[in-house]
C-alpha positions in Angstrom: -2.8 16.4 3.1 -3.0 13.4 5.4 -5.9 10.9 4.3 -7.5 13.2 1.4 -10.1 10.9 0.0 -11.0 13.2 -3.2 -13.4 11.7 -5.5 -11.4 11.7 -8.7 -7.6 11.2 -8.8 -5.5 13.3 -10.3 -3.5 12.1 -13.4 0.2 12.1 -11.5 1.2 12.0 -7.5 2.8 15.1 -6.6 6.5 14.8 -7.3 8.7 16.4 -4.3 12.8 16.5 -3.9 15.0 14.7 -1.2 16.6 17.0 0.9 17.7 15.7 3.7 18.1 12.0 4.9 16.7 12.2 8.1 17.0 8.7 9.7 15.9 4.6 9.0 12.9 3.1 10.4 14.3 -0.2 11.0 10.8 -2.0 11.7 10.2 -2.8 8.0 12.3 -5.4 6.1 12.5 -2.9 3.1 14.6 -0.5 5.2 12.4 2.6 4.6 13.8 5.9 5.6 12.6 9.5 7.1 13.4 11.6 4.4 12.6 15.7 4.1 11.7 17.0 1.0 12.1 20.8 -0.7 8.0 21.2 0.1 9.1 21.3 4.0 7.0 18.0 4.5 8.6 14.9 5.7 8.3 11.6 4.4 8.6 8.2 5.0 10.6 6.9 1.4 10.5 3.3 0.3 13.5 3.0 -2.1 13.4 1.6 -5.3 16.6 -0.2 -5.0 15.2 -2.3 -1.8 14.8 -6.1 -1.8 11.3 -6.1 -3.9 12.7 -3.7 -6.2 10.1 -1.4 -8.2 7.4 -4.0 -7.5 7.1 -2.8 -4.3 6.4 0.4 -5.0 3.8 -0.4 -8.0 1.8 -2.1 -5.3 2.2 1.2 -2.6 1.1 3.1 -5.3 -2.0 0.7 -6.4 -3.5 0.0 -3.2 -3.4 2.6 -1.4 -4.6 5.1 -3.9 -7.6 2.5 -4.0 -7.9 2.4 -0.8 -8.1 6.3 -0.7 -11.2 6.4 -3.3 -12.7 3.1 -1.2 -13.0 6.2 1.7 -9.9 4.8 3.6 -7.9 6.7 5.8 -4.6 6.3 4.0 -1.5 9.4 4.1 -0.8 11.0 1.3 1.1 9.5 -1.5 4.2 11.3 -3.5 7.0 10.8 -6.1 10.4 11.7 -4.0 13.6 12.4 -6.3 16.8 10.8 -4.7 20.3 12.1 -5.6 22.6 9.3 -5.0 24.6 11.6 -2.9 22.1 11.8 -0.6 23.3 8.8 1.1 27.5 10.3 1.5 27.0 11.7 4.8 25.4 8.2 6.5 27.5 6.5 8.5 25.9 3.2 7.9 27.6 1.3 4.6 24.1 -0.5 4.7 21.8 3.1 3.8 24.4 4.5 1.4 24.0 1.2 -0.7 20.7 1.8 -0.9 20.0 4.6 -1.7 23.0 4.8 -4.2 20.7 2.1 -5.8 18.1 4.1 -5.7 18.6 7.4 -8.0 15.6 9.3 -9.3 12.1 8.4 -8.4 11.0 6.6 -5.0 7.6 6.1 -3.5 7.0 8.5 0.4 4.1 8.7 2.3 3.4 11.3 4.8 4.8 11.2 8.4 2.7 10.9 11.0 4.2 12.8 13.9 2.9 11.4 17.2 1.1 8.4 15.6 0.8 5.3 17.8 0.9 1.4 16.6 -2.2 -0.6 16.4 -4.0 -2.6 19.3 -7.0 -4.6 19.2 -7.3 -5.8 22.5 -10.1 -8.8 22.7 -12.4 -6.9 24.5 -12.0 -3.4 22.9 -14.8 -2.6 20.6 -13.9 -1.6 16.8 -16.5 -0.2 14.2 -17.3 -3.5 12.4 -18.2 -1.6 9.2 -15.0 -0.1 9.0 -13.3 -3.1 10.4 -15.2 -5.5 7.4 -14.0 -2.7 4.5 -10.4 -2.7 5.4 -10.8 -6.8 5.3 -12.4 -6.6 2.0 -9.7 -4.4 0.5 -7.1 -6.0 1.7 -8.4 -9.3 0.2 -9.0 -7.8 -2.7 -5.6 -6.1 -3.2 -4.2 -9.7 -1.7 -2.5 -7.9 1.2 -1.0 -10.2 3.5 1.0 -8.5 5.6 -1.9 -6.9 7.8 -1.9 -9.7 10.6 -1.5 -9.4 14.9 2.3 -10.0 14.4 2.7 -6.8 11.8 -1.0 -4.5 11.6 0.8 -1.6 9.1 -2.2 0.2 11.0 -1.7 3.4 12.7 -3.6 5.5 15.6 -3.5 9.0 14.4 -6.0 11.6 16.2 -8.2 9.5 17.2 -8.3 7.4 13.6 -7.0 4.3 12.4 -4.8 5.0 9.5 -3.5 2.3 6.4 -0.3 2.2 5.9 2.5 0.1 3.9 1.0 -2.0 0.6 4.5 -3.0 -0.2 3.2 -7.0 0.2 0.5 -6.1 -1.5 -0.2 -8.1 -4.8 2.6 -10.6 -4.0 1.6 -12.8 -7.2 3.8 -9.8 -8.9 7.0 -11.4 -8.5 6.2 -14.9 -9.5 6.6 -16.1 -12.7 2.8 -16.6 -14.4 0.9 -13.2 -14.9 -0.7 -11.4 -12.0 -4.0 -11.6 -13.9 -3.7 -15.3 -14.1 -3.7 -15.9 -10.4 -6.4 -13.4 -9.6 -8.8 -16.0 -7.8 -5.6 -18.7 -6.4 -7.1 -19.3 -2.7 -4.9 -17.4 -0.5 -5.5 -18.9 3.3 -3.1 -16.6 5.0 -5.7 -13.7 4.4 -7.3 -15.1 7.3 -4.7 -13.9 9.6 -6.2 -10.4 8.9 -6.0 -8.1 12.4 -9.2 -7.0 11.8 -11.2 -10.1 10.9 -12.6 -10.4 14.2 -14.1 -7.4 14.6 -15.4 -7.3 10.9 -19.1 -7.3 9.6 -20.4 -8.7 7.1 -17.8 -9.1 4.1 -20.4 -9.5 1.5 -21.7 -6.1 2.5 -18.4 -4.6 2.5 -17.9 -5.4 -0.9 -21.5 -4.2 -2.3 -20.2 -0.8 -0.5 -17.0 -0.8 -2.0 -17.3 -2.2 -5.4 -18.8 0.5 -7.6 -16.1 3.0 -6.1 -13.1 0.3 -6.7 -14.2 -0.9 -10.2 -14.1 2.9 -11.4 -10.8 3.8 -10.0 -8.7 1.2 -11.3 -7.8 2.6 -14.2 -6.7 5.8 -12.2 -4.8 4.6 -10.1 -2.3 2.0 -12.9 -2.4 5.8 -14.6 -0.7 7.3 -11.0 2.8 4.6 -11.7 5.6 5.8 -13.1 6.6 4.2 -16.1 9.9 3.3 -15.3 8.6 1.2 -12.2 7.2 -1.1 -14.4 10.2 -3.5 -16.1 10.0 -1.8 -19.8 6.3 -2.6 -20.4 4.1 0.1 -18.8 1.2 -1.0 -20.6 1.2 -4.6 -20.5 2.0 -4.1 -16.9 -0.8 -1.9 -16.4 -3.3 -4.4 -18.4 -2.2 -7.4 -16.2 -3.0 -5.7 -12.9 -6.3 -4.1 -14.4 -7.4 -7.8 -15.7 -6.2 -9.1 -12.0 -8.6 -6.7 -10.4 -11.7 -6.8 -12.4 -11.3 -10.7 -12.4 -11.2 -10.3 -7.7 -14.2 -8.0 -8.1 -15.5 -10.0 -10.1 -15.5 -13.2 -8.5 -15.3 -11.5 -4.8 -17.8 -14.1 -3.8 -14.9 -16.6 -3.7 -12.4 -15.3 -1.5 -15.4 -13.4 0.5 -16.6 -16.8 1.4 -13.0 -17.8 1.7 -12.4 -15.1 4.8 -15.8 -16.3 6.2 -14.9 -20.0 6.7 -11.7 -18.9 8.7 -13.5 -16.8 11.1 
């Protein structure tokens, strides 16, 4: 279901089949696809074999499973099995290479039939409550591909929905330990879409905390092993020490997205 927020998580995503390859969405640089799978849902598939590689989807996973126990609005999350031969009938050389690249498990979220891109127009009011948690997540998840050029936000019924955390906890791919860079200042948070209309952040975070501190754990548990370079648990550990150390020390980057107003 689109945007359950259930209290607990459950100890794996739901794990669906590729059926069909329905068609790219070309707005992402990851290539993402419309994919159907054998529950008769359809899903938007980030592939394993893209540019980021696995990291990618680690962080999809991650953040938006926090997100969803922060009280979010975030689609559903599941596993999708790709058969390399899905790709044979594309006529593009570009999507067979992928997803050739790409056997076993991927990362799809729900499609959002209808759904609308973002706008925050400057005069257009925005719940500042709501507007201030997304802001504190995002920081907190380092997220920084949530700006005006590129929201990942979605209208959806009358709701404003989270979607893509591929850029999400960038420090991944560099070469010191996530954990180590967990309070770096990161300026191009500031770019956030929503800062504008946001509340206090220092209130958003007192609201969020206690629900983010106890799913962390959770949510590392929902990544498939083989998404995580040969060390699952060490993996796991550095992103749980990253997290705890931003919760932690939220005063920092809080203060941080205050100064850039």
């Amino acid at each position: 279901m689109p945007g359950s927020t259930a209290s607990e998580l459950d100890s794996s995503l739901r794990q669906v089949k590729a059926i069909r390859y329905v068609t790219p969405l070309r707005e992402g640089g990851s290539l993402p696809g419309l994919v159907e799978g054998d529950d008769d849902g359809t899903w938007v598939v980030k592939f394993r074999g893209a540019g980021q590689g696995p990291g990618a989807l680690v962080a999809e996973v991650v953040a938006g499973e926090l997100a969803r126990q922060a009280g979010l609005p975030v689609p559903e999350l599941v596993i999708v099995d790709v058969a390399p031969e899905l790709g044979q009938a594309e006529p593009d050389p570009e999507i067979q290479e992928l997803i050739e690249a790409s056997p076993g498990l991927n990362l799809g979220m729900d499609f959002l039939p209808g759904s609308l891109p973002f706008t925050l127009e400057p005069d257009e009011a925005f719940d500042p409550e709501l507007a201030a948690d997304v802001v504190f997540f995002d920081a907190l998840v380092t997220n920084i591909d949530r700006t005006p050029r590129n929201p990942n936000l979605l209208t959806w019924h009358g709701q404003t929905w989270l979607i893509d955390h591929g850029a999400a906890f960038f420090r991944q791919h560099g070469a010191a330990p996530l954990a180590e860079t967990a309070l770096n200042p990161t300026p191009i948070l500031r770019d956030h879409v929503l800062l504008p209309a946001a509340g206090p952040l220092a209130e958003a975070g007192e609201r969020l905390a206690p629900k983010l501190s106890e799913a962390i754990g959770p949510a590392l548990e929902l990544v498939p092993d083989e998404w995580l370079d040969g060390e699952p648990e060490a993996r796991r550990e550095d992103f749980r020490l990253h997290l705890d150390r931003r919760l932690a020390g939220r005063d920092t980057f809080v203060a941080e997205l205050e100064e850039g107003r």
